[in-house]
Every structure is written in C-alpha cells, then in structure tokens.
C-alpha positions as CSV (number, residue, x, y, z in Angstrom):
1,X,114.4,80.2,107.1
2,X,112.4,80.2,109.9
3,X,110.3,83.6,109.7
4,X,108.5,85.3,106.3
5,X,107.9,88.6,107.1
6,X,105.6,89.1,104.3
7,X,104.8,92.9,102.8
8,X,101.5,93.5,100.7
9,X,102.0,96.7,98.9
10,X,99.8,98.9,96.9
11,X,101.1,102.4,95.7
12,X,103.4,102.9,98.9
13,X,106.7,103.5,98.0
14,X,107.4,106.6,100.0
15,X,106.7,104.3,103.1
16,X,109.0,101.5,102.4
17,X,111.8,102.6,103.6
18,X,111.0,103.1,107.6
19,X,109.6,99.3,107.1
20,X,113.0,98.5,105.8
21,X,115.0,100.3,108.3
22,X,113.4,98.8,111.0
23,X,114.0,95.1,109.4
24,X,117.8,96.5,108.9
25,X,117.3,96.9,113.3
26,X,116.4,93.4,113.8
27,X,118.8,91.8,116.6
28,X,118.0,88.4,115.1
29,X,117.7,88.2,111.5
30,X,116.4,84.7,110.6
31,X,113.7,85.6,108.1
32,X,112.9,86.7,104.9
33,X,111.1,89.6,103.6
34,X,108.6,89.0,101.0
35,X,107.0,91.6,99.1
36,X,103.8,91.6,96.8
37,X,103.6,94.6,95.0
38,X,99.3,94.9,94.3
39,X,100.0,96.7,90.6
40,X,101.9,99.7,92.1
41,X,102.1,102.6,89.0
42,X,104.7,104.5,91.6
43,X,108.0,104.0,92.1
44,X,108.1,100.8,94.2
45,X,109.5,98.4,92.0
46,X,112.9,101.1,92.2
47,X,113.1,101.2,95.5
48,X,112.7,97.8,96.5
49,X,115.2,97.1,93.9
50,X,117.4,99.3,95.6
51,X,116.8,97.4,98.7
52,X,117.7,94.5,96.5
53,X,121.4,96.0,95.5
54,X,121.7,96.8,99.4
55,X,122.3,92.7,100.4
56,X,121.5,93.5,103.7
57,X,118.6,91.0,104.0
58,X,116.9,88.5,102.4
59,X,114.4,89.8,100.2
60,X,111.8,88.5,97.1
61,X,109.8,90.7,95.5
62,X,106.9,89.7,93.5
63,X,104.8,91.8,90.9
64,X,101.1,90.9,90.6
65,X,98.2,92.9,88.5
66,X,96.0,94.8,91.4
67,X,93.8,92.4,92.9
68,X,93.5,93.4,96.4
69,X,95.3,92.3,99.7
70,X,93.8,89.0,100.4
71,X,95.1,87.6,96.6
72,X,98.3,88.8,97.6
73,X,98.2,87.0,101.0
74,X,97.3,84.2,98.8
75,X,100.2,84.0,96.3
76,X,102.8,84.9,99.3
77,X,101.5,81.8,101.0
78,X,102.3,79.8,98.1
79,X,105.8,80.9,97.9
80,X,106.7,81.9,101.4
81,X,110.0,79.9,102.5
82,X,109.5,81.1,106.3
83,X,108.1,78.0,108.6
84,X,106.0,81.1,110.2
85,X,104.2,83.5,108.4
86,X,104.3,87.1,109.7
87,X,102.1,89.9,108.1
88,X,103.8,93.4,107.9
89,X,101.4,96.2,106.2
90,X,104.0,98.8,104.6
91,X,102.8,101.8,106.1
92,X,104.0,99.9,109.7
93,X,107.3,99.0,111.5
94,X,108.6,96.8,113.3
95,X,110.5,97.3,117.0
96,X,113.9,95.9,117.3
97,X,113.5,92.8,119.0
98,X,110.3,91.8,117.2
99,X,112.0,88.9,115.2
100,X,113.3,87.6,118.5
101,X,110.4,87.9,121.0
102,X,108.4,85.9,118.0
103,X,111.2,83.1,118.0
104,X,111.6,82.7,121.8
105,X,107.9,82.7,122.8
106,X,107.1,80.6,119.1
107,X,109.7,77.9,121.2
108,X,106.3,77.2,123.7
109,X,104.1,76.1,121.4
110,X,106.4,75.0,118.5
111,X,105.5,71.3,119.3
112,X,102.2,72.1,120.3
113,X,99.8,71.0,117.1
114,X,96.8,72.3,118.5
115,X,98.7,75.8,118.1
116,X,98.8,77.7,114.8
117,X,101.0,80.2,115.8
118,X,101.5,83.3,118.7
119,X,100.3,86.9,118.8
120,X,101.4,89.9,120.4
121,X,100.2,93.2,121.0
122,X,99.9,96.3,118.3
123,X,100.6,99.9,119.4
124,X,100.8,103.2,118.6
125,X,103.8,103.4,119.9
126,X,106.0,100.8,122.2
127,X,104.2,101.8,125.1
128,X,100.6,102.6,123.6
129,X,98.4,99.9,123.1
130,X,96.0,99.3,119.8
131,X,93.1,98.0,121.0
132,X,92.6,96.0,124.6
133,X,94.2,93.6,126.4
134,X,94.2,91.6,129.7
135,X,96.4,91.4,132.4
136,X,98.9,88.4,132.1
137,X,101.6,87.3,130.5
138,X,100.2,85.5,127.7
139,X,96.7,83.6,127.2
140,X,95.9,80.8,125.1
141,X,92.5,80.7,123.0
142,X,91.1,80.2,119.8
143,X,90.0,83.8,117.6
144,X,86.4,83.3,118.1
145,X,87.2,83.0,121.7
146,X,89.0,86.3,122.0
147,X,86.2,88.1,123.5
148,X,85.9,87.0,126.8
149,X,89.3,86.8,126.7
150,X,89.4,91.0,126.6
151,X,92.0,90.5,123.5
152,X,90.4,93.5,121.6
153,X,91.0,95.0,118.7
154,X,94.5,95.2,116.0
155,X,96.7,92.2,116.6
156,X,99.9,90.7,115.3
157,X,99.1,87.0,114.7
158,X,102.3,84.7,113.6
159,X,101.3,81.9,112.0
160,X,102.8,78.8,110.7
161,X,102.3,78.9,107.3
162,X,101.4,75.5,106.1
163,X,98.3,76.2,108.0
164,X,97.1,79.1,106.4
165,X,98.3,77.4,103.0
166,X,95.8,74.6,103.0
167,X,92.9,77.7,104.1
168,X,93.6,80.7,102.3
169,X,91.3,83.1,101.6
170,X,88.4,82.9,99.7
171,X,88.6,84.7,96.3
172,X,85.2,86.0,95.4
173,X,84.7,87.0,91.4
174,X,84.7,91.0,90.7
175,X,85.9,92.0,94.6
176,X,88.9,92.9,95.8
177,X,89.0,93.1,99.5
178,X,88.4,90.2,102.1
179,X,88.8,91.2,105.8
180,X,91.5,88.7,107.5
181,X,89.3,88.0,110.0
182,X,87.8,85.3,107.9
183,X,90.8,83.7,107.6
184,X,91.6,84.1,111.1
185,X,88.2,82.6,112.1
186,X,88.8,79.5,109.9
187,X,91.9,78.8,111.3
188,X,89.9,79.2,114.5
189,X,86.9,76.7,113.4
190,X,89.3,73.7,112.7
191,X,90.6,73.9,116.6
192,X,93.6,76.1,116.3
193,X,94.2,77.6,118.8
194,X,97.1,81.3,119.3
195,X,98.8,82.1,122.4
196,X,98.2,85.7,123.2
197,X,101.4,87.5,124.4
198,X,100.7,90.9,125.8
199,X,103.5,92.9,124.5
200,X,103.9,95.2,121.8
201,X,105.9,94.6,119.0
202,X,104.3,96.2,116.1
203,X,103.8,100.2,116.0
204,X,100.7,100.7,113.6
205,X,100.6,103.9,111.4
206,X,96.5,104.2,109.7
207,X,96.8,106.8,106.7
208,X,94.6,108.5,105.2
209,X,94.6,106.5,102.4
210,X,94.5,103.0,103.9
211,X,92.1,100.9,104.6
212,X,91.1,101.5,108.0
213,X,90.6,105.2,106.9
214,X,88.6,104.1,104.0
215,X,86.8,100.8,104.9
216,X,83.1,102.3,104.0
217,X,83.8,103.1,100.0
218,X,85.9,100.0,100.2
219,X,82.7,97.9,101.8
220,X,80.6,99.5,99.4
221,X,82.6,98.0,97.0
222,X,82.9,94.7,97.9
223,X,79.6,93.6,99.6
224,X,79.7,89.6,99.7
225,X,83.2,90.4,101.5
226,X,81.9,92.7,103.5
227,X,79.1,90.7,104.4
228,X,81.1,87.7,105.3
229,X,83.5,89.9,107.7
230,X,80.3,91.1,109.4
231,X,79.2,87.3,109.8
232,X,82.6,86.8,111.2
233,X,82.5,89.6,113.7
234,X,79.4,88.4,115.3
235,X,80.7,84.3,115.6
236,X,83.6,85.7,118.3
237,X,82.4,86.2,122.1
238,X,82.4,90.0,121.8
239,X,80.2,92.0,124.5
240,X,76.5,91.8,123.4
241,X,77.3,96.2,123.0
242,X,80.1,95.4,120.5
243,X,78.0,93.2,118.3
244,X,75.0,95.7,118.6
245,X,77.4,98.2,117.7
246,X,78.6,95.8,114.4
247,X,75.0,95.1,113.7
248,X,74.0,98.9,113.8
249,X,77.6,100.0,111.6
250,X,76.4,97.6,108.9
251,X,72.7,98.9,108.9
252,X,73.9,102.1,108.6
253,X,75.7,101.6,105.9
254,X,73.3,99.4,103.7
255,X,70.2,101.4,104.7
256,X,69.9,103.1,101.6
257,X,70.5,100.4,99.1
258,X,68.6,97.1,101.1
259,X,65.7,96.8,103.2
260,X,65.6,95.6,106.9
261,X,64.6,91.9,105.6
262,X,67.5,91.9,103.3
263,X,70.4,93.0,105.9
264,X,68.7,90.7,108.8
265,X,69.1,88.1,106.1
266,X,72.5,89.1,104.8
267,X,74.2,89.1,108.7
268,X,71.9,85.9,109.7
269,X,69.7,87.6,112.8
270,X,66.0,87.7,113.0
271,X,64.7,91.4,112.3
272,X,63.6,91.8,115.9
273,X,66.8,92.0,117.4
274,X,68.1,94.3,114.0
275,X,65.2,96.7,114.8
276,X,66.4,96.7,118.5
277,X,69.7,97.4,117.6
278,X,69.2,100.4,115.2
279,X,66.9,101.9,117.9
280,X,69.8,101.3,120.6
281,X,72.7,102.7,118.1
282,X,70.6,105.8,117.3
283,X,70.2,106.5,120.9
284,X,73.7,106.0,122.0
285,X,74.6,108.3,118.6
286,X,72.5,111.2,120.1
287,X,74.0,110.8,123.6
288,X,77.5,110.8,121.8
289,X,76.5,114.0,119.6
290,X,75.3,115.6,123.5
291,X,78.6,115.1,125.0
C-alpha cells in the first residue's frame, strides 16, 4: 500500500460522504483510507460501516475515547500501512487525480533521504488558491524555510510515514489540541526537507464548527499548545509584519489573563519589541476599522 489517506474525525458524519465520494473518483487507487473516529456520539460509526459493506476501497476504521486531533494523528501513525502518510480532514475532498499527482511527483524525491515527503497546493476550489504561493513549478525547502519561499498559508504535506512515526506529536496532560505545525517544524529541525508543488489538489471547506472557525476558545483551552504553536510560528522566515501580526494575535488574546512579562516570556521575545508590536497592531486595527 503505498498511500494512507488518513481521516481524523470528530462528530462529522453528515460530511463523510462527499470525502468518500471523492476517494470513490480517484483514477489511481493505491491507498488506504484510515479513519479515527475522536469519540463521535453521532452516527459515524453507521456510516462508515456502510462504507465498509460498499468494498469499494480499502478502509480501517478505528474508535478512540475523545482526545483531540493530534492523539489521533498519533495512533494512525502507529497503524498506518501506507509508505506515505496523507492527512484528509472530513469536512474536505479530494480532486480526482490527487492520488496520482502525489505518486508521480513522490517518484522525484522517493530516493531522496534528505526529503520527507511533497506538498501541494490547498484551494477553495480547483482553481482558488488557500493561502500564497510562488511562481514555479515546484520548490524545495525545509518548513521553517517557507517564508522566504512565499509558500503561505494551508498546505497539503505528504509525508512518509516512518518519519513522522519516530516524531509524533507531543501529548501534553489535560489538553487536547496541538497545532501540526509543531510537528511539521520538527520534521523540519532534523534536516527534512518537502518539495513544494504549486498545484491544487485539495479543496478546503472551514465550518463553523471547526477549528479554524473556533481556534480562540479552542486556544483558551489548551494554552501550553497554544503557546508552543506560537513559538513555532515565529521560528519560520515569515515577513517581520506576519510575526508582528502573530505576536499582537496572541497578546490579544492573553491580555486579560497574563501580564506583558508573562506573554514576552511565554513566546520567548524581550518586552520591547512585544510593546512595539501591540502599539503597531492597534494602529493597523484602527486603520482596518477606517476603511
């Protein structure tokens, strides 16, 4: 099996089905999907059962007590049979030829160590973008090194899984979130390296009840992990008005609850340059609120 397309899941069984359909669409179908269910009290163990009965693909599905994304990353590592390891969220789909773009351009690299995998392009739709990206046909750098590289924001990374097996995320007691940049930046920090294709292959739907929607309670609620994504955010090469712009979004946030020693401390800067971000993100706020 050369390709686990691997589903988290948490309470989205009325979504399932256009992520299935659009696996049923595949023109190559040399993977498996596997599916943790997060402690889903809907009906998603029935439908994916009925998947199941359908024996149109390969699927495994997997039942843990809710514990949040990142665990469930964790455990589908462990079992994944796929030599590459292919996140899907749910509440997304896939476009017909995903499986086989990510099998001829994985060919490049495939005996390429310093390469954990490829990436290509999220969108909207097939033809609008998530996010930035340059002008080429593919680039090759590291995460941290995405910055400079103009490969901004939502991406679809492939990697091979025995990599992110021996990393995984880490697990912190009495949270239940844990950004994937962290993981992505480890991979980064022991010299892998992706290659950046700039297609799209991946058409993103954010709900209302997901976690892009709701990533402020859900930060609020998980402040070691929130912490450490912030820490991560400012390690990549980002424009110094994106990690202003990171450094003012977590002030904002914590203002209330921590004082301007304790976030400089918690996001490692010195509180001159935290003061001079604050003043620079109120002003561009009130230009914004002008406009």
């Amino acid at each position: 099996m050369k390709i686990t397309v691997f589903t988290p899941t948490y309470n989205r069984g009325y979504l399932l089905g256009k992520l299935y359909e659009s696996l049923l669409k595949q023109t190559n179908t040399d993977f498996e999907w596997l599916i943790i269910d997060d402690g889903s009290n809907d009906n998603t163990s029935n439908i994916i059962n009925k998947f199941i009965d359908d024996d149109k693909i390969r699927i495994r599905y997997f039942y843990q007590e809710n514990c949040g994304k990142h665990r469930a990353i964790n455990k589908g590592l462990d079992i994944a049979e796929g030599e590459l390891f292919f996140i899907v969220d749910s509440d997304d789909t896939l476009i017909p030829a995903a499986i086989e773009l990510v099998l001829e351009k994985y060919k490049s690299v495939e005996n390429c160590p310093e390469f954990a995998g490829i990436s290509f392009n999220k969108g909207y739709s097939e033809k609008e973008i998530v996010g930035k990206t340059f002008s080429s046909e593919f680039m090759d750098c590291t995460n941290l090194e995405r910055g400079k590289k103009n490969i901004l924001g939502d991406k679809s990374e492939i990697y091979r899984t025995e990599i992110l097996r021996n990393i995984k995320f880490p697990e912190i007691e009495g949270e239940n979130f844990m950004s994937e940049i962290v993981l992505w930046n480890e991979v980064a920090r022991q010299g892998y390296k992706l290659r950046w294709y700039n297609e799209i292959i991946y058409i993103c739907n954010y709900l209302e009840d997901g976690l892009t929607v709701n990533r402020d309670n859900i930060y609020l609620r998980n402040p070691n992990a929130h912490k450490m994504m912030v820490n991560e955010l400012l390690q990549i090469d980002f424009p110094i008005k994106s990690k202003v712009n990171i450094i003012y979004n977590y002030y904002k946030l914590w203002k209330d609850r921590k004082s301007l020693i304790e976030i400089s401390e918690d996001i490692n800067i010195n509180k001159f340059i935290l003061v001079i971000s604050i003043v620079l993100g109120i002003v561009k706020s009130k230009i914004r609120r002008r406009k």
